[in-house]
DSSP file (Angstrom, degrees, kcal/mol; ACC not computed):
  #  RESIDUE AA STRUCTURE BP1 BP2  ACC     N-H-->O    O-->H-N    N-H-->O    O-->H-N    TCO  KAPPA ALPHA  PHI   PSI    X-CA   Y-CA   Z-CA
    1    1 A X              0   0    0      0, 0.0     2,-0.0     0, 0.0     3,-0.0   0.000 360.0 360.0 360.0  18.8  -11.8   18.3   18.9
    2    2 A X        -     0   0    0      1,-0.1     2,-0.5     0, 0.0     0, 0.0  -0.445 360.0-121.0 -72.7 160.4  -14.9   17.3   16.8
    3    3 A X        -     0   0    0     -2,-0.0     2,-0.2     3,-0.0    -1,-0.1  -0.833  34.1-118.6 -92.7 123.6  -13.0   16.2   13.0
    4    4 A X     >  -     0   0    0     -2,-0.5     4,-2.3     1,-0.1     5,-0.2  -0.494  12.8-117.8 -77.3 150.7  -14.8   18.7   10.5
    5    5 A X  H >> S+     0   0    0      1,-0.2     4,-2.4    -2,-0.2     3,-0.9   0.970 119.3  62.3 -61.2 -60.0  -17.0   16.9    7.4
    6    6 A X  H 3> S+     0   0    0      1,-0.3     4,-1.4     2,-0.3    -1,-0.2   0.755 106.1  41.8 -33.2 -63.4  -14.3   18.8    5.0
    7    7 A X  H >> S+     0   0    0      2,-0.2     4,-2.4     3,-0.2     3,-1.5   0.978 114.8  52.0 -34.7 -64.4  -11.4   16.5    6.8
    8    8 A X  H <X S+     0   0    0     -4,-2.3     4,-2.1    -3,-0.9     3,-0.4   0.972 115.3  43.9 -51.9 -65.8  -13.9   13.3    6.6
    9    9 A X  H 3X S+     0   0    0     -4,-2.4     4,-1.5     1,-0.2    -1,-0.3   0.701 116.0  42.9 -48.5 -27.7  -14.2   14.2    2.8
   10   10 A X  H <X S+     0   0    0     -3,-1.5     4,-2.1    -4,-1.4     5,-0.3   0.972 117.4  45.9 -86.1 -54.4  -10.5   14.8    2.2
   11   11 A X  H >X S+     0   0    0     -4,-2.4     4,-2.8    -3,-0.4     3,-0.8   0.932 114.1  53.0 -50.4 -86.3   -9.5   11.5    4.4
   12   12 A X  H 3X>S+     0   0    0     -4,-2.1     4,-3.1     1,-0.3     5,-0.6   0.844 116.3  40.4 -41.9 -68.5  -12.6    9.7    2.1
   13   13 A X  H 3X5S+     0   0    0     -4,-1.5     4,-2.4     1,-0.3    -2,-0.3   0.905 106.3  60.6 -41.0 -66.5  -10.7   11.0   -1.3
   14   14 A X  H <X5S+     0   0    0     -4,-2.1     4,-3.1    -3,-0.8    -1,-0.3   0.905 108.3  43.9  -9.2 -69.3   -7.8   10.3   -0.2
   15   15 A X  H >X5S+     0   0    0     -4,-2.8     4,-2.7    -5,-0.3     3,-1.0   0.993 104.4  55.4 -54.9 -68.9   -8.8    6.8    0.0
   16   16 A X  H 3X5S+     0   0    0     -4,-3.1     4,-1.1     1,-0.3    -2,-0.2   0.918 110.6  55.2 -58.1 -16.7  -10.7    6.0   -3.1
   17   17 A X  H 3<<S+     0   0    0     -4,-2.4     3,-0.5    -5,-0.6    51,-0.4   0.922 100.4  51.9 -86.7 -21.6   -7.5    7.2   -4.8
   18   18 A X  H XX S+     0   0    0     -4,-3.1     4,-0.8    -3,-1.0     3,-0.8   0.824 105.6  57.2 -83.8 -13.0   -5.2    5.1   -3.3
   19   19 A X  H 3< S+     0   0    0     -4,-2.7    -1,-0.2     1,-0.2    -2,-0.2   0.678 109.4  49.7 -56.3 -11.7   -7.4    2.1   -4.3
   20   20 A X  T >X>S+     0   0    0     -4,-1.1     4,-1.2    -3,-0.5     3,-0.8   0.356  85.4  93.6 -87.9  -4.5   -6.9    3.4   -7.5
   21   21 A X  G X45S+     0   0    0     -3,-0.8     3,-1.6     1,-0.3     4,-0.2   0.982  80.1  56.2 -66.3 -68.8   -3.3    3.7   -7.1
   22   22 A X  G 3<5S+     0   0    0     -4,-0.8    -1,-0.3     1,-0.2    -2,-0.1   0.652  94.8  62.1 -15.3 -60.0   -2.6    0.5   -8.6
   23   23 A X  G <45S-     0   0    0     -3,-0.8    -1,-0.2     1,-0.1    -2,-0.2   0.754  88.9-143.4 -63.9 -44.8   -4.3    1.1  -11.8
   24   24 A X  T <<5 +     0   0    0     -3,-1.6     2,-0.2    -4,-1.2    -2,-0.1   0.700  63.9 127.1  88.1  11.5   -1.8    4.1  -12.6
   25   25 A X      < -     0   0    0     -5,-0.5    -1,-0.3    -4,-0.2    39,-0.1  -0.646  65.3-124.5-114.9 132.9   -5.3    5.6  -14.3
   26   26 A X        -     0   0    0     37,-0.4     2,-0.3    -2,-0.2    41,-0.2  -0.391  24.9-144.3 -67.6 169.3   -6.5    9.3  -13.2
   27   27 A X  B     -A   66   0A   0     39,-0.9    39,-5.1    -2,-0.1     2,-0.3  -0.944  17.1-126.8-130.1 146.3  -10.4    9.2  -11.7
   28   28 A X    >>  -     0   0    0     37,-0.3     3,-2.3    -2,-0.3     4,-1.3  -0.607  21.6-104.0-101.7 166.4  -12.3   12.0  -12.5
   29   29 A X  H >> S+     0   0    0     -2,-0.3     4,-3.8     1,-0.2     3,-0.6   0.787 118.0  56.7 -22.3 -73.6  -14.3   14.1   -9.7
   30   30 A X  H 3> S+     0   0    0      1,-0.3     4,-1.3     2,-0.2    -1,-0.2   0.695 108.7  44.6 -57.0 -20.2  -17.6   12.7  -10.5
   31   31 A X  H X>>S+     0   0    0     -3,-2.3     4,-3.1     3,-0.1     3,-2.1   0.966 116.7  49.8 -67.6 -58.0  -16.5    9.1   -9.9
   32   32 A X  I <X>S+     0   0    0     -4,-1.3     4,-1.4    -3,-0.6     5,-0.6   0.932 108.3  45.4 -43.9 -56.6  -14.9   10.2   -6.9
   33   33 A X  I 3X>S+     0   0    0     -4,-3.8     5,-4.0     1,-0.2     4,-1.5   0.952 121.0  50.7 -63.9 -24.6  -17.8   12.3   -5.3
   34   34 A X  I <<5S+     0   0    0     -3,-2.1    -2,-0.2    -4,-1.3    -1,-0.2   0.882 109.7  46.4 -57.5 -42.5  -20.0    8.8   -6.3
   35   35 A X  I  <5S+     0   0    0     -4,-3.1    -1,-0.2    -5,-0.2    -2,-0.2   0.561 123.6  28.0 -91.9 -18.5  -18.1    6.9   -5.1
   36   36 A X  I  <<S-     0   0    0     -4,-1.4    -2,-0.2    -5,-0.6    -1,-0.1   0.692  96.8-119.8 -95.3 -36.9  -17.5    8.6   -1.6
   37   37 A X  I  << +     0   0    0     -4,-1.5     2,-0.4    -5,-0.6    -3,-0.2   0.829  65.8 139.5  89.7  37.1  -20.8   10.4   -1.4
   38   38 A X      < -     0   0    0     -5,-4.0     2,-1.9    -6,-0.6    -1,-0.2  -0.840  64.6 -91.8-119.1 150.6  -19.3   13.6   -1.2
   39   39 A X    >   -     0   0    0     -2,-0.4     3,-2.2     1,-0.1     5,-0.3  -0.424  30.2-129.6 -49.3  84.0  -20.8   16.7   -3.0
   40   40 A X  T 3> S+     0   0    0     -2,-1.9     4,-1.6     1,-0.3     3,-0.3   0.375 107.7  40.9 -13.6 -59.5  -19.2   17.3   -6.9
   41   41 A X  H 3> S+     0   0    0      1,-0.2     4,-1.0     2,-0.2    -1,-0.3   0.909 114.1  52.7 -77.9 -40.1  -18.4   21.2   -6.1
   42   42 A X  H X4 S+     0   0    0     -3,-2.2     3,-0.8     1,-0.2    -1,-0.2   0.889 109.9  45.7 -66.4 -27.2  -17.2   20.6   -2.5
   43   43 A X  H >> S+     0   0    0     -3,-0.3     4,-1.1     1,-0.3     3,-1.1   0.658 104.6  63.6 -85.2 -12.5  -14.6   17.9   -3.5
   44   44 A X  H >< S+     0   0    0     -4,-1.6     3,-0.6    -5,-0.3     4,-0.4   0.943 108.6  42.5 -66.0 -25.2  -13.4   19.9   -6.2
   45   45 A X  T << S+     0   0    0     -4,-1.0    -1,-0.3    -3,-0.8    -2,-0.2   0.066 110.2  46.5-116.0  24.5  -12.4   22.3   -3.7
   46   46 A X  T <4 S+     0   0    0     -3,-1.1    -1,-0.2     2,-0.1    -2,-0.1   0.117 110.7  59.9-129.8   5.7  -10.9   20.4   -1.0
   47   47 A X  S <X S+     0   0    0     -4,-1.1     4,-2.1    -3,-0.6    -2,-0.2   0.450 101.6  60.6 -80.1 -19.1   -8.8   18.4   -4.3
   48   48 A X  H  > S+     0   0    0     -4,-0.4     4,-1.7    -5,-0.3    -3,-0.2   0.865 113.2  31.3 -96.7 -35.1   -7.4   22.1   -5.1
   49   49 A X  H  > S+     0   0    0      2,-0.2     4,-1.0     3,-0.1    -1,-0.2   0.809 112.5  59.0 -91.5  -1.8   -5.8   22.3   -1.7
   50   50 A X  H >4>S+     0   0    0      2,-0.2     5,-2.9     1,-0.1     3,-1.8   0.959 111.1  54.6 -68.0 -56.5   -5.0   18.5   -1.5
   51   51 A X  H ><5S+     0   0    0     -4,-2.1     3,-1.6     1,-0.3     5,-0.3   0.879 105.9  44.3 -26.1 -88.2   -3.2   19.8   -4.7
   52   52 A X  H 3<5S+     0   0    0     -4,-1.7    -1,-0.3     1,-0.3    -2,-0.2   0.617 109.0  53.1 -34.0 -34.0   -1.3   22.4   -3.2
   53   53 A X  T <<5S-     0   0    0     -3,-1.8    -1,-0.3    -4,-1.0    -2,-0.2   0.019 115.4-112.7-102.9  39.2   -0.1   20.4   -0.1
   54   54 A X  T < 5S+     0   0    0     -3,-1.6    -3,-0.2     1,-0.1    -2,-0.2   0.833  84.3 124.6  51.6  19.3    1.3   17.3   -3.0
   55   55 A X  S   <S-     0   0    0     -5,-2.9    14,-1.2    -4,-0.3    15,-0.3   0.802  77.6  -9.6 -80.7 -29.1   -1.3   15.1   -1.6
   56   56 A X  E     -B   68   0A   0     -6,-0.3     2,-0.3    -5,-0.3    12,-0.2  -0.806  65.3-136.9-134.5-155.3   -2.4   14.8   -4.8
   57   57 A X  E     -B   67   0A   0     10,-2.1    10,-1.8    -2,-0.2     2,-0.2  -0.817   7.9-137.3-160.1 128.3   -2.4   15.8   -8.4
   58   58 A X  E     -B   66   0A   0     -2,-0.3     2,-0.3     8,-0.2     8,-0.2  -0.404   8.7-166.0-127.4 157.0   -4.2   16.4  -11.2
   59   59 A X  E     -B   65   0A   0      6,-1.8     6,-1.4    -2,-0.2     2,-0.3  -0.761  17.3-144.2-121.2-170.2   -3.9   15.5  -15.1
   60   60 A X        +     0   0    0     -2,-0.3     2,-0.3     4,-0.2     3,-0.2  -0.779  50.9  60.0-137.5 163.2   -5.8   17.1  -18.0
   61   61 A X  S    S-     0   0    0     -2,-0.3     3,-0.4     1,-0.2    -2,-0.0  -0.784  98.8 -50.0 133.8-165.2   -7.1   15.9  -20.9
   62   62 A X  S    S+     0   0    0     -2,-0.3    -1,-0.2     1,-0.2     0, 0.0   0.627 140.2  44.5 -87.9 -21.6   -9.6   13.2  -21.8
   63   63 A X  S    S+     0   0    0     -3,-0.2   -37,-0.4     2,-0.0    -1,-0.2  -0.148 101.3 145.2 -99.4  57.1   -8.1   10.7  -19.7
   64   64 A X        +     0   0    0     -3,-0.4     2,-0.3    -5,-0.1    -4,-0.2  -0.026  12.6  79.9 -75.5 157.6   -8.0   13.6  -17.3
   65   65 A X  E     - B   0  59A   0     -6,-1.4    -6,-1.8   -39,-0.1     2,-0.3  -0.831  67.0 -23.9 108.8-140.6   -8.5   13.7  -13.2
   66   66 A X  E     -AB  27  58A   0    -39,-5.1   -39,-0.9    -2,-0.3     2,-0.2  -0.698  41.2-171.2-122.2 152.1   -7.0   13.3  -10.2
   67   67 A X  E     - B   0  57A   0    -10,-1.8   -10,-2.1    -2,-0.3   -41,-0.1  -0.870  40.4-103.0-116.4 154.4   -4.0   11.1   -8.8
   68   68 A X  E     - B   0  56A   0    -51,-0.4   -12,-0.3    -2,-0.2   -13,-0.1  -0.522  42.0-147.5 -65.9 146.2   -2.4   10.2   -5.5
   69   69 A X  S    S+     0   0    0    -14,-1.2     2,-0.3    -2,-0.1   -13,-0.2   0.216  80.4  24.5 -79.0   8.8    0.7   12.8   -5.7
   70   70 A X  S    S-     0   0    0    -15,-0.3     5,-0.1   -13,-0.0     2,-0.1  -0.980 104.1 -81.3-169.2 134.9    2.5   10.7   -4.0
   71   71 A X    >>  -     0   0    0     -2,-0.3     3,-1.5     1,-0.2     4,-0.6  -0.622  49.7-121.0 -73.7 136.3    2.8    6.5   -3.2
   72   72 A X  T 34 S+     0   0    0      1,-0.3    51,-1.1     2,-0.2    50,-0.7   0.567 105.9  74.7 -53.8 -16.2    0.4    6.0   -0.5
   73   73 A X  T 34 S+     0   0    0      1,-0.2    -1,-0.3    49,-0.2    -2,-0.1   0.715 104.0  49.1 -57.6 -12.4    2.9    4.5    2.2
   74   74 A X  T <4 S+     0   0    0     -3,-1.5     2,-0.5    -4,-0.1    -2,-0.2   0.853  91.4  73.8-101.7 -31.8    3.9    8.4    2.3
   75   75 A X     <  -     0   0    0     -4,-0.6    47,-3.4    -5,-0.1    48,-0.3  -0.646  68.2-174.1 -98.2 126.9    0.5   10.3    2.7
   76   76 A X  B  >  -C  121   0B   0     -2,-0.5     4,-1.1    45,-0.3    45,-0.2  -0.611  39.4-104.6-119.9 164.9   -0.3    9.5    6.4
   77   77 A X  H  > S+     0   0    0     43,-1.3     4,-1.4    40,-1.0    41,-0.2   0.650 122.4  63.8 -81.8   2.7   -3.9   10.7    7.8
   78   78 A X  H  4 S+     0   0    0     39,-1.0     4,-0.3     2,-0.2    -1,-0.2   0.335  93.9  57.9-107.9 -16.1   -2.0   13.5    9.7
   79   79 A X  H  4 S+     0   0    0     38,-0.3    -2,-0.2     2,-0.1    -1,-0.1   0.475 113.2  40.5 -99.3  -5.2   -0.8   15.0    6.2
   80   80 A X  H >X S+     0   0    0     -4,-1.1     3,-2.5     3,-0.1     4,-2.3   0.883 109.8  55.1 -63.6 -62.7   -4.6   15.5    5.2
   81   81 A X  H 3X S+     0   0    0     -4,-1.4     4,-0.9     1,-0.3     5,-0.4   0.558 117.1  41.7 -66.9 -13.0   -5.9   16.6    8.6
   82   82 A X  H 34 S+     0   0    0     -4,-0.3    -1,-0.3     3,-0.2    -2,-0.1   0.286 110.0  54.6 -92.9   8.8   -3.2   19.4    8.3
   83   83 A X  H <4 S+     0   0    0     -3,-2.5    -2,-0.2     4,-0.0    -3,-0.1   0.757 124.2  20.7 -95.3 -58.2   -3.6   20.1    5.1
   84   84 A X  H  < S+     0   0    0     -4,-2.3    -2,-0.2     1,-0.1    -3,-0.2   0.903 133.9  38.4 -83.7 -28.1   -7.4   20.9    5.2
   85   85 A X  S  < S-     0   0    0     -4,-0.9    -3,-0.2    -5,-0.1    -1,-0.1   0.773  90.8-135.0-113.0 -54.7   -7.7   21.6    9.3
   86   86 A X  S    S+     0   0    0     -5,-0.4     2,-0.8     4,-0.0    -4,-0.1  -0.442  86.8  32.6 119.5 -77.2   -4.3   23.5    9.8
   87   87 A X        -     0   0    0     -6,-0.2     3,-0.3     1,-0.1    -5,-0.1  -0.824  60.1-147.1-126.6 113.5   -3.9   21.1   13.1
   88   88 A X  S    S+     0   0    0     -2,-0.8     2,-0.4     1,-0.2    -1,-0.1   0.966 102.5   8.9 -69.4 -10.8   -4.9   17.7   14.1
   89   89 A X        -     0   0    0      2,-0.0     2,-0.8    21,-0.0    -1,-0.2  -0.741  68.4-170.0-163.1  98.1   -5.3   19.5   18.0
   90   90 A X        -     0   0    0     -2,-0.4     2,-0.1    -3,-0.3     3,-0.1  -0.833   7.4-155.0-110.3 157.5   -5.0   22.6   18.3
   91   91 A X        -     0   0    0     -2,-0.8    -2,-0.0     1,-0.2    12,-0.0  -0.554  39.9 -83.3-102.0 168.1   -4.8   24.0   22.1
   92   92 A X        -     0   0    0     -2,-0.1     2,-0.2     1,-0.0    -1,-0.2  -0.126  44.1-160.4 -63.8 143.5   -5.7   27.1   22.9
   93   93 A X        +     0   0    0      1,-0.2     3,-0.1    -3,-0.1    -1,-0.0  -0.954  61.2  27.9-134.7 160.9   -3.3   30.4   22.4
   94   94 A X  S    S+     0   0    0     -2,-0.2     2,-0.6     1,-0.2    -1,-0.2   0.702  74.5 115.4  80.7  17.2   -3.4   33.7   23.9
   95   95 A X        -     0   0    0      1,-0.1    -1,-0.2    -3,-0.1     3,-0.1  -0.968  37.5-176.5-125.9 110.3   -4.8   33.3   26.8
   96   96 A X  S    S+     0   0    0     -2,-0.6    -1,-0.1     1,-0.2     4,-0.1   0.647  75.2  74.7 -89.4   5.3   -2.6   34.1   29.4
   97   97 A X  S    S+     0   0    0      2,-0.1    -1,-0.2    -3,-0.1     3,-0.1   0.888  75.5 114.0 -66.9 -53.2   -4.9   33.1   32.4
   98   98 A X  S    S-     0   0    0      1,-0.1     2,-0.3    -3,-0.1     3,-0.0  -0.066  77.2-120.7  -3.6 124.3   -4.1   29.5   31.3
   99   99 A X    >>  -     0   0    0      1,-0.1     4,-1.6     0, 0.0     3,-0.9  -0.713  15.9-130.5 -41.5 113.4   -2.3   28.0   33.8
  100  100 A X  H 3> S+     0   0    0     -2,-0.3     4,-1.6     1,-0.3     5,-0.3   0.874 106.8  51.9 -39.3 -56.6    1.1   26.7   32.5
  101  101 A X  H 3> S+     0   0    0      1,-0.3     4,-1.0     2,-0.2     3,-0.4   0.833 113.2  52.1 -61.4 -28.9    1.0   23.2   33.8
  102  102 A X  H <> S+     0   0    0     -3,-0.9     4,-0.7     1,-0.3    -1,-0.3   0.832 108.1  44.8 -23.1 -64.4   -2.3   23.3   32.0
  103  103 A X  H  < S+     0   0    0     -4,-1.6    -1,-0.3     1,-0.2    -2,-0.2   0.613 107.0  61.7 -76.2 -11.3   -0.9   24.5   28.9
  104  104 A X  H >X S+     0   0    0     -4,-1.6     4,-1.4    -3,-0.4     3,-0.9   0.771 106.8  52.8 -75.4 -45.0    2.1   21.8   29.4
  105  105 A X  H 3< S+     0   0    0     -4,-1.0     3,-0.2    -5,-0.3    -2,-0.2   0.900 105.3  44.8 -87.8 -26.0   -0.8   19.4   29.2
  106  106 A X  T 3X S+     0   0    0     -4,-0.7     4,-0.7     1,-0.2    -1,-0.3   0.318 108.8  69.0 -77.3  -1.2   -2.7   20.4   25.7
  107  107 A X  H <> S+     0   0    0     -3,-0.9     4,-0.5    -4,-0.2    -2,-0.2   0.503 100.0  35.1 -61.7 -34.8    0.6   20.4   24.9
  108  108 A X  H  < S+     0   0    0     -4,-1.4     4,-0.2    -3,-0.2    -2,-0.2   0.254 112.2  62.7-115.8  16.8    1.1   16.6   25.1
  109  109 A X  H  > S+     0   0    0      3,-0.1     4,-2.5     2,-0.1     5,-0.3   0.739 106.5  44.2 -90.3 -50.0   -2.4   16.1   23.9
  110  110 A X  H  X S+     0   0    0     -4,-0.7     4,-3.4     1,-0.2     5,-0.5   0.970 115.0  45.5 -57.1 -48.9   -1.4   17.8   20.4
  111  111 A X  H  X S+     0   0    0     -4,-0.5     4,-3.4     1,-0.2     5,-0.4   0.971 115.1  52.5 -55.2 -45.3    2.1   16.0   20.0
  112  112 A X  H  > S+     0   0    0      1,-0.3     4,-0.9     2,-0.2     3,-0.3   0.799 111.4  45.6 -20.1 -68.8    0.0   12.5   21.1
  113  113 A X  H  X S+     0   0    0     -4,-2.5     4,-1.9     1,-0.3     5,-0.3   0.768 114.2  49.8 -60.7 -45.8   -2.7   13.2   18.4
  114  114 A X  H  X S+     0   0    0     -4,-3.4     4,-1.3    -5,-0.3    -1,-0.3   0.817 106.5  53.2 -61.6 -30.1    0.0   14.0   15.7
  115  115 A X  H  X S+     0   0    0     -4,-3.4     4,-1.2    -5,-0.5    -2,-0.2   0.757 115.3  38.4 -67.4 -35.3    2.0   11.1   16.2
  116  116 A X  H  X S+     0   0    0     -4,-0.9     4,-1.0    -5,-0.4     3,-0.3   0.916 112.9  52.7 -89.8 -25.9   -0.7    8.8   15.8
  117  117 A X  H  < S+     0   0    0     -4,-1.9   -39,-1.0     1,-0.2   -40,-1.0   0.951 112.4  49.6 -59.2 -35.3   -2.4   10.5   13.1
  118  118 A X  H  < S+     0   0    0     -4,-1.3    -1,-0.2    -5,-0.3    -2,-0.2   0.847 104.9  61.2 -80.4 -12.7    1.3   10.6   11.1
  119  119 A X  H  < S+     0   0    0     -4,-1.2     2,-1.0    -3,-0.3    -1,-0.2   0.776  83.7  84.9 -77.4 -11.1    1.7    7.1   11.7
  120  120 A X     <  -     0   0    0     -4,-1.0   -43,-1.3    -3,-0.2    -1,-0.2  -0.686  63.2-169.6 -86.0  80.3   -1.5    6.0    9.8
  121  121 A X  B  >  -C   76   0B   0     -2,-1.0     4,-2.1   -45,-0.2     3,-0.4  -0.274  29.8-119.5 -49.6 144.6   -0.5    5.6    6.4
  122  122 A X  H  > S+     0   0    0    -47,-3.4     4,-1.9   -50,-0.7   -49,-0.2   0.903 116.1  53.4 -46.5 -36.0   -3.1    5.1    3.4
  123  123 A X  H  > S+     0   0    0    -51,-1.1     4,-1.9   -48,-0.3    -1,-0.2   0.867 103.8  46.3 -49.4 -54.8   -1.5    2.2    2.8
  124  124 A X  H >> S+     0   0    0     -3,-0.4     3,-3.6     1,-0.2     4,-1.7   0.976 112.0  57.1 -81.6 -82.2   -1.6    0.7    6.0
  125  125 A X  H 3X S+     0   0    0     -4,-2.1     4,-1.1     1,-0.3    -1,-0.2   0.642 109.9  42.7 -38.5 -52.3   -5.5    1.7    6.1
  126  126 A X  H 3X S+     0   0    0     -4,-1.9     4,-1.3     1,-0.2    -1,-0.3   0.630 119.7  44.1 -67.8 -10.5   -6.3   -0.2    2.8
  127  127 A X  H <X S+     0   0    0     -3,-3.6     4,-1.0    -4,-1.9    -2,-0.2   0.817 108.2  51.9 -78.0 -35.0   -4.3   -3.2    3.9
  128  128 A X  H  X S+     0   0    0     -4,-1.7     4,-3.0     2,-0.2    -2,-0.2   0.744 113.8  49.4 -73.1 -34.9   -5.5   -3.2    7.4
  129  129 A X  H  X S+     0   0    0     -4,-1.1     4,-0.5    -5,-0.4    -2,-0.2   0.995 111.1  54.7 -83.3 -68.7   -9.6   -3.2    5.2
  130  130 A X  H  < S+     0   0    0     -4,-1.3    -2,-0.2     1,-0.2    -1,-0.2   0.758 107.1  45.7 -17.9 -56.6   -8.2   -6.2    3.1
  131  131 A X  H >< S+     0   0    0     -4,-1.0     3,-1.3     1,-0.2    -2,-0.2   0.903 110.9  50.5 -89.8 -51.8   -7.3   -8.3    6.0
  132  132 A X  H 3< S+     0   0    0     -4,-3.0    -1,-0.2     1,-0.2    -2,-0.2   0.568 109.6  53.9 -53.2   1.5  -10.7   -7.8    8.0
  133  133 A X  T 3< S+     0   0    0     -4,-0.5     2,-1.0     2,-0.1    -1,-0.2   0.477  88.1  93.3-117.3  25.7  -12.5   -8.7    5.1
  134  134 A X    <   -     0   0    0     -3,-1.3     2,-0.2     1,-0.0    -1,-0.1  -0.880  67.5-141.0-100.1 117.0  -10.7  -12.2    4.4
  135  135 A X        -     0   0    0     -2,-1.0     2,-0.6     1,-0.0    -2,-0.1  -0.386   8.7-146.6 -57.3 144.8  -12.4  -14.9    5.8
  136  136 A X        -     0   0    0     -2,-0.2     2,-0.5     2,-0.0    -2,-0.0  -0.809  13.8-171.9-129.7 104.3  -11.2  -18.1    7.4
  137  137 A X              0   0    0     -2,-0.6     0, 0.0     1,-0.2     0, 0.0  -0.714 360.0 360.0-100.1 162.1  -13.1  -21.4    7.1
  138  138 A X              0   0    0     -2,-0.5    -1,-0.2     0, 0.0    -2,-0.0   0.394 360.0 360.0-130.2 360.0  -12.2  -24.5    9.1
């Protein structure tokens, strides 16, 4: 159940582009991998399935590079981690020595972990970052 660095990176992309969302502007890789800390060749290739699953999108050009595909109230942290991962939890298959009630129970471990992971919009996450970092004097 460890989260793979390839998820973290996607999740991290994911982000700086909906702080960019505003702007209505592409960012190209190299800001993005700067600005995340993620390797230039590896986010290109975890933007090219982000791509595929409409999480993002890319334009060409000179003001070329990539956009959320979508407004961030829709792209939840459960439509990355299944995009790059496959599964936020997956239980074991194929084993038929598993014990049913067993498998009944990695069974309500998966749905758990997917429900909260589709409730976390990007949005949410960069409003939720806004509001811990506003200060309150008296």
């Amino acid at each position: 159940m460890k989260l793979t660095v390839k998820c973290d990176y996607a999740a991290r992309a994911v982000l700086s582009l909906t702080r960019h969302y505003a702007l209505g502007r592409a960012v190209r890789v190299e800001s993005l991998a700067k600005e995340q800390s993620i390797p230039q060749n590896y986010l290109v290739q975890i933007l090219i399935e982000l791509k595929a699953a409409g999480i993002v999108r890319s334009q060409r050009g000179k003001d070329g590079g990539y956009l959320l595909g979508r407004d961030p109230g829709e792209i939840t942290l459960g439509d990355v981690l299944r995009c790059i991962h496959g599964a936020v939890f997956e239980p074991p298959q194929g084993d038929s020595a598993c014990p049913e009630e067993l498998r009944l129970q990695w069974g309500k471990i998966q749905s758990a972990l997917d429900h909260a992971a589709q409730a976390i919009s990007f949005r949410q996450i960069v409003e939720s970052a806004g509001r811990d970092q506003e200060m309150y004097y008296i």
